[in-house]
Backbone as ProteinMPNN parsed JSONL, in Angstrom:
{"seq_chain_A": "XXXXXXXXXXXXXXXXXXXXXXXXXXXXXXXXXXXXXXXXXXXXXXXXXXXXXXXXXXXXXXXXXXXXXXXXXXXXXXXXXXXXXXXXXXXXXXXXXXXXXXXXXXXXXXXXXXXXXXX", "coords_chain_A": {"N_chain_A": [[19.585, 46.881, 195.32], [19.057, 50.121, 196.993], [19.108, 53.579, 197.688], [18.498, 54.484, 201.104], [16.89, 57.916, 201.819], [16.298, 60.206, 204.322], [13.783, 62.817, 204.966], [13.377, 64.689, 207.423], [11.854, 67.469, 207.525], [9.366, 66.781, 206.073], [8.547, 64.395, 207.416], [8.895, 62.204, 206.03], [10.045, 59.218, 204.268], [12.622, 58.446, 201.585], [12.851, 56.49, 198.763], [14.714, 54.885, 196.837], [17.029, 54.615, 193.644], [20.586, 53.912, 193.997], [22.596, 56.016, 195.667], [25.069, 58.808, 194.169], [26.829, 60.02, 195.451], [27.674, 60.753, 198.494], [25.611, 61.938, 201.281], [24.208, 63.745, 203.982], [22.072, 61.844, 206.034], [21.411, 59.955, 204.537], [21.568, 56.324, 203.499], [22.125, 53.83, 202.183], [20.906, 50.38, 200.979], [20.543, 47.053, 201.024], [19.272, 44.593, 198.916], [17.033, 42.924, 200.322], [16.936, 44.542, 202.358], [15.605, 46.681, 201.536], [13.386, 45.861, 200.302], [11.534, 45.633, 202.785], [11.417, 47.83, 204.006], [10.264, 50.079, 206.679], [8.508, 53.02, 207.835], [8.927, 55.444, 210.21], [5.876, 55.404, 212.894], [3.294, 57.947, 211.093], [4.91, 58.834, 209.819], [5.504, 58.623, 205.861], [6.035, 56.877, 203.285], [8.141, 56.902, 200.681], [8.836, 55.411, 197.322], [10.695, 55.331, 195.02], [11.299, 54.411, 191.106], [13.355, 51.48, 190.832], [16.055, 50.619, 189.337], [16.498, 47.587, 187.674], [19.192, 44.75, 188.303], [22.459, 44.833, 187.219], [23.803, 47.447, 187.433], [25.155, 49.48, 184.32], [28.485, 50.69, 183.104], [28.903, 54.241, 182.884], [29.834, 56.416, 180.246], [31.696, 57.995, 181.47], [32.457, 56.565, 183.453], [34.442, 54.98, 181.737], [36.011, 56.366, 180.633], [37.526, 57.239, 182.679], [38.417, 55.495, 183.651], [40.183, 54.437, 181.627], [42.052, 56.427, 181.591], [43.312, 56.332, 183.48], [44.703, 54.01, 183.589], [46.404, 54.543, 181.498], [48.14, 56.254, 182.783], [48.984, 54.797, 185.018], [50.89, 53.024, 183.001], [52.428, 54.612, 182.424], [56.015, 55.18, 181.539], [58.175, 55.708, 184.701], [59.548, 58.602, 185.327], [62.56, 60.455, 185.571], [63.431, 61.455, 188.547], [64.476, 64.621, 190.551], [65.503, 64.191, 192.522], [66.524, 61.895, 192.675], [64.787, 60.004, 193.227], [63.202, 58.698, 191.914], [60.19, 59.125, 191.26], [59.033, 60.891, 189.859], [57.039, 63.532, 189.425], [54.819, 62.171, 190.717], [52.836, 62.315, 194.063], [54.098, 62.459, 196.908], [54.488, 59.523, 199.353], [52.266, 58.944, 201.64], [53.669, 58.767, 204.946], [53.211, 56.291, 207.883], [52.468, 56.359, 211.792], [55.674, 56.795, 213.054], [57.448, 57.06, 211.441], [57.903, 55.401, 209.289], [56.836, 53.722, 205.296], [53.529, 54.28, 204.72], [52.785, 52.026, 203.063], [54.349, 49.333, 201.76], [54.128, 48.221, 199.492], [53.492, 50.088, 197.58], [54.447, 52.047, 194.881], [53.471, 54.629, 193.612], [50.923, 57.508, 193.74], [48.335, 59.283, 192.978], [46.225, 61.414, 193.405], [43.393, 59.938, 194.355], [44.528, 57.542, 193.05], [46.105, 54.635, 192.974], [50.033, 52.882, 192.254], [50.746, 50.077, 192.503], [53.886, 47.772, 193.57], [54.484, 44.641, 191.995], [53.778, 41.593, 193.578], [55.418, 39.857, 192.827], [58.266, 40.693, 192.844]], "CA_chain_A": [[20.203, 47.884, 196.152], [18.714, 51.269, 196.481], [19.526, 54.639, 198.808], [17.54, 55.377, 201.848], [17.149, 59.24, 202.472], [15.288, 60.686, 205.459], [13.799, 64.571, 204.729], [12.976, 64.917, 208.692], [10.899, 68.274, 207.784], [8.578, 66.556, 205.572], [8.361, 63.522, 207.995], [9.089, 61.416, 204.745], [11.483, 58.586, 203.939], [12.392, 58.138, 200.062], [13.56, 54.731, 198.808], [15.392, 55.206, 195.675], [18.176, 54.285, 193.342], [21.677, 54.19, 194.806], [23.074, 57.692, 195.585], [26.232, 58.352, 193.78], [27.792, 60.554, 196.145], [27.188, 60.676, 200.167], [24.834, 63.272, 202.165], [23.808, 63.357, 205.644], [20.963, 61.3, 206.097], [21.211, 58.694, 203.29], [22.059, 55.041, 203.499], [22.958, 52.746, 201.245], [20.426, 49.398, 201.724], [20.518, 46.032, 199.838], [17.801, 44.437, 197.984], [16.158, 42.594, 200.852], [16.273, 45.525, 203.287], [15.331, 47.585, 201.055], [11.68, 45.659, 200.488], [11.079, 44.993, 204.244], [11.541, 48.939, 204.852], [8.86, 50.308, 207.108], [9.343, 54.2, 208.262], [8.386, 55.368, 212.348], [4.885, 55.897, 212.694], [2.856, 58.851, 210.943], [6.095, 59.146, 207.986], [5.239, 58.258, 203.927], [7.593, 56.166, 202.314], [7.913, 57.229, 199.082], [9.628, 54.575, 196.437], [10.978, 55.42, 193.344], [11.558, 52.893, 190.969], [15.286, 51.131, 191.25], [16.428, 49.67, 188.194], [16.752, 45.976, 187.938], [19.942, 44.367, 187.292], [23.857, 45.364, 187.489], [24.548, 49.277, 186.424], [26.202, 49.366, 183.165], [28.593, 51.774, 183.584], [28.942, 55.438, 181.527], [31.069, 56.901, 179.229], [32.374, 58.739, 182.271], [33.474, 55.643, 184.329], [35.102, 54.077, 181.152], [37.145, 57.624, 180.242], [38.08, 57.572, 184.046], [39.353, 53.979, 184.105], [41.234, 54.193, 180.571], [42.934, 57.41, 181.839], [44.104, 55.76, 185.441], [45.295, 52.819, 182.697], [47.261, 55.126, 180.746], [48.419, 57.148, 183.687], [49.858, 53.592, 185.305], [51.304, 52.696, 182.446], [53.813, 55.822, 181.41], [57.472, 54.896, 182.461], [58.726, 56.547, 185.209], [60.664, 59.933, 184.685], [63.737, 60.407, 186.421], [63.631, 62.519, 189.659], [65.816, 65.082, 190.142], [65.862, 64.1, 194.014], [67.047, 60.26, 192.751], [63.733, 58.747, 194.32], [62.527, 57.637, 190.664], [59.358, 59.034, 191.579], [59.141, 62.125, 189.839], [55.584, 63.71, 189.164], [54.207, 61.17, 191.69], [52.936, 62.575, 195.02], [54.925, 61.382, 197.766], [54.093, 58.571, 199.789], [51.64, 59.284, 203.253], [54.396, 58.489, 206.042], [52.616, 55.893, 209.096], [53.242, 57.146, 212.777], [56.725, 55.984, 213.483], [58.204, 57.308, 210.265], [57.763, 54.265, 207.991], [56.06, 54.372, 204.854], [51.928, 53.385, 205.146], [52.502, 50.871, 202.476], [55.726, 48.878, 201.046], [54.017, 48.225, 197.794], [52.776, 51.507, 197.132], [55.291, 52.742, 194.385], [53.717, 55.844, 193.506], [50.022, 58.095, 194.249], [48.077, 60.1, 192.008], [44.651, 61.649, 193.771], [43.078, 58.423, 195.154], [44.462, 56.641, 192.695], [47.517, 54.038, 194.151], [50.721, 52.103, 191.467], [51.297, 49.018, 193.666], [54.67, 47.051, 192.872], [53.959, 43.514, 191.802], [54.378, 41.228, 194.842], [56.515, 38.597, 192.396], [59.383, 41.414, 193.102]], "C_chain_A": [[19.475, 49.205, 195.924], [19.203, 52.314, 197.905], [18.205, 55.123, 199.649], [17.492, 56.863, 201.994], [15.76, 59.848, 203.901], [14.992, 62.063, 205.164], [12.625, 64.848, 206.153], [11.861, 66.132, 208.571], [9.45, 68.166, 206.959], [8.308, 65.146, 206.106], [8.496, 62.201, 206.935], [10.541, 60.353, 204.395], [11.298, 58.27, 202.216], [13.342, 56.748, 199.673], [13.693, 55.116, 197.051], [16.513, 54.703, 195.151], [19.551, 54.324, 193.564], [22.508, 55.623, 194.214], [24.318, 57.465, 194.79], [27.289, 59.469, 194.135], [27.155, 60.417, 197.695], [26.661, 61.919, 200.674], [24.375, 62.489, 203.26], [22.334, 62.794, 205.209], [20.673, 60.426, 205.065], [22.215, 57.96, 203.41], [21.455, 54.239, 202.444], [22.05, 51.286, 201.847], [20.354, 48.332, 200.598], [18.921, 45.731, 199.815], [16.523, 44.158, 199.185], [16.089, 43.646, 201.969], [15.114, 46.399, 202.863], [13.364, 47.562, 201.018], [11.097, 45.851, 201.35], [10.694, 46.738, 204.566], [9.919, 49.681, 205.44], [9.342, 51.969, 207.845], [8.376, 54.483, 209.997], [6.564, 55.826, 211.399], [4.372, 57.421, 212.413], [4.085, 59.437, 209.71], [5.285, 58.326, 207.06], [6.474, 58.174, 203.951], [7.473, 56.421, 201.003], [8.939, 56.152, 198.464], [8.952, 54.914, 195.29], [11.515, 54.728, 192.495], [12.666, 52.833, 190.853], [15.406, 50.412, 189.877], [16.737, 48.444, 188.116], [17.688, 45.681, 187.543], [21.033, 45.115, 187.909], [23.854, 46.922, 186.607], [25.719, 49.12, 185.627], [27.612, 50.932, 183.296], [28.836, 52.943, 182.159], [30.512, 55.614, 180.996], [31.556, 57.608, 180.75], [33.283, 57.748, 183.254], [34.578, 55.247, 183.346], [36.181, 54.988, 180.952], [38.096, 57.031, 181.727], [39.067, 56.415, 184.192], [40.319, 54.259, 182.579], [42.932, 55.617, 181.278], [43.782, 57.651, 183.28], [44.987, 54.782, 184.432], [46.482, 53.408, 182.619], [48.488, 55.676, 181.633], [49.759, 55.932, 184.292], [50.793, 52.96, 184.693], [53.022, 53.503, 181.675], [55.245, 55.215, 182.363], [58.025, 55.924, 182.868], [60.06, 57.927, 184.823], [61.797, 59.987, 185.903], [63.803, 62.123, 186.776], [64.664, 63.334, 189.736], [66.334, 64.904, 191.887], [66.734, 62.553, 193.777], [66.265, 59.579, 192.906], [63.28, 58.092, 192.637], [60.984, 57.758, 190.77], [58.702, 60.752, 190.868], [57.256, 62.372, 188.992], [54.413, 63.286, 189.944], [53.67, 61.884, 193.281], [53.776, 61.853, 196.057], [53.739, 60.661, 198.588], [53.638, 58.984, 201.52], [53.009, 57.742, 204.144], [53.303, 57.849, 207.942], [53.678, 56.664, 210.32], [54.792, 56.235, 212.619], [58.113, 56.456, 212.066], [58.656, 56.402, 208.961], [56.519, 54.816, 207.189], [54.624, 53.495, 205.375], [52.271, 52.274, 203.916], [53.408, 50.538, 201.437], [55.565, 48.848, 200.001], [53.606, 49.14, 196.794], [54.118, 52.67, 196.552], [55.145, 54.316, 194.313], [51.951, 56.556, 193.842], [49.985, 59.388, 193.041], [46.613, 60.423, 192.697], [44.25, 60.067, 194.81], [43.468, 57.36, 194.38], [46.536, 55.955, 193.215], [48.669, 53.396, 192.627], [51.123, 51.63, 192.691], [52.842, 48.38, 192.873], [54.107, 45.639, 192.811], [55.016, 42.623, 192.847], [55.706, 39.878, 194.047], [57.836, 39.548, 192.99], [59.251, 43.105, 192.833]], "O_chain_A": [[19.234, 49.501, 194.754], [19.587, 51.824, 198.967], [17.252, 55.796, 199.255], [18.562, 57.12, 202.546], [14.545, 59.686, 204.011], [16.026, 62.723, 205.065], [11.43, 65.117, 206.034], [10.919, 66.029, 209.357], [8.571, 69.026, 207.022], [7.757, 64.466, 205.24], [8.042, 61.14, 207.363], [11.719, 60.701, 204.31], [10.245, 57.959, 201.66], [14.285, 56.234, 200.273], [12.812, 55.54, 196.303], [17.264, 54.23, 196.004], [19.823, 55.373, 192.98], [22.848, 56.075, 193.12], [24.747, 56.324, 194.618], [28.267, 59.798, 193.464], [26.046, 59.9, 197.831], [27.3, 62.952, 200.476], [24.205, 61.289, 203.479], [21.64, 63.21, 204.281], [19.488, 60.228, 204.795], [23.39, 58.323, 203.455], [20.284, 54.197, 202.068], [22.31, 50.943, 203.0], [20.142, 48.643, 199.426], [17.91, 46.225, 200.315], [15.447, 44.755, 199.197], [15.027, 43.607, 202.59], [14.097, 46.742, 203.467], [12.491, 48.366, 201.345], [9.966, 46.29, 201.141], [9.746, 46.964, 205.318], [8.847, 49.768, 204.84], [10.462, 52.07, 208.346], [7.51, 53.837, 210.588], [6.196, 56.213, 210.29], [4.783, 58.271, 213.203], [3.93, 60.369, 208.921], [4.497, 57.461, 207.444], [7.472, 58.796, 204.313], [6.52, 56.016, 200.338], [9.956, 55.993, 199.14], [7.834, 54.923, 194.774], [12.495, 54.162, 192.979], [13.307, 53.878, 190.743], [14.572, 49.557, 189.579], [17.687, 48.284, 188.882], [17.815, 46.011, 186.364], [20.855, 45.877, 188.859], [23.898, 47.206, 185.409], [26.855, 48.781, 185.957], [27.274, 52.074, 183.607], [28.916, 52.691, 180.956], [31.653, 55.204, 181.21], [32.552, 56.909, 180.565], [34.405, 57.986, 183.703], [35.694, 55.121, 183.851], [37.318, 54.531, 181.068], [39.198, 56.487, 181.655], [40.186, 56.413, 184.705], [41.514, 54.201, 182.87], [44.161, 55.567, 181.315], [44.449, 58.521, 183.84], [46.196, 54.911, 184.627], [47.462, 53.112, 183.304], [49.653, 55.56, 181.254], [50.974, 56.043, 184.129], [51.605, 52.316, 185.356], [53.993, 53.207, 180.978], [55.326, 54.931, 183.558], [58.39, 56.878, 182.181], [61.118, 57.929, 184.193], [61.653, 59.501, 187.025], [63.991, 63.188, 186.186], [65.721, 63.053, 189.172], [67.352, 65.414, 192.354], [67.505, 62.146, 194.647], [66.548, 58.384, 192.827], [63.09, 56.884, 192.492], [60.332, 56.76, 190.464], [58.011, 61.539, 191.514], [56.586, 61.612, 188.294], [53.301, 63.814, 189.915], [54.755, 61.964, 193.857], [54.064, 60.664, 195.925], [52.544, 60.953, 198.595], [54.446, 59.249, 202.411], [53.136, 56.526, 203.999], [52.88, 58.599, 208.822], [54.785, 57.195, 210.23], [54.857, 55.125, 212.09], [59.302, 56.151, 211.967], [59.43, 56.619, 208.029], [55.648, 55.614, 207.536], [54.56, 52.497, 206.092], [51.549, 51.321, 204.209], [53.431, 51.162, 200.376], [56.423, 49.267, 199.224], [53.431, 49.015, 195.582], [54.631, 53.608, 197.163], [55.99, 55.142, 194.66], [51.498, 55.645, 194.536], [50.846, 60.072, 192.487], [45.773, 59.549, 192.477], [44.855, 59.468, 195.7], [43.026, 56.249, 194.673], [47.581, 56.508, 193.558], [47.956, 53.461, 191.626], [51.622, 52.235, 193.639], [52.93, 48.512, 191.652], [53.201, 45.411, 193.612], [56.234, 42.7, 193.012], [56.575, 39.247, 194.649], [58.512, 38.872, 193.765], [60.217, 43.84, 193.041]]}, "name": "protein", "num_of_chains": 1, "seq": "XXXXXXXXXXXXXXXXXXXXXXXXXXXXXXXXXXXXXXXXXXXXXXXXXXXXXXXXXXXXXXXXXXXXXXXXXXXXXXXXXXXXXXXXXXXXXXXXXXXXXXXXXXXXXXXXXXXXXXX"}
């Protein structure tokens, strides 16, 4: 896998390791596109080397995931509205005034607490 980018004022395409945020003009291409890539006539392709292999991930993913863990794990505090939801953002409302998603106890940033579908 590596990230296409286009830099239109240097007529140049760069073939590189996968971005790890999104900008205009860079796509995301798997392995075998990635070889095949050919840029319009009169552009340089520049390739930089891609690392071989699955990305291990950093101390920054592993903090991030222990501290969504932890986060999921605290027992609910008691609301002072009754909902049992206290600290929790509320729940995005679909058109029609239902919620967007039955199993979706509680919301923290992008991160979701589903209920477990046994009950």
């Amino acid at each position: 896998m590596a990230t296409l980018t286009y830099v239109y004022a240097d007529s140049t395409a760069v073939l590189g390791p996968l971005a790890t945020y999104a900008e205009p003009h860079c796509y995301d291409l798997c392995t075998e596109h990635s070889e095949r890539l050919t840029a319009p006539r009169g552009w340089e392709v520049v390739r930089l080397a891609v690392p071989s292999g699955p990305a291990r991930p950093s101390g920054d993913d592993l903090e991030a995931l222990a501290n969504a863990v932890r986060e999921a794990a605290r027992p609910p505090r008691p609301a002072a509205d009754g909902d049992g939801m206290a600290g929790a953002a509320p729940r995005a409302a679909a058109p029609g005034g239902r919620d967007a998603d039955p199993m979706e106890v509680a919301r923290r940033a992008h991160l979701r607490v589903l209920r477990s579908p046994e009950g």
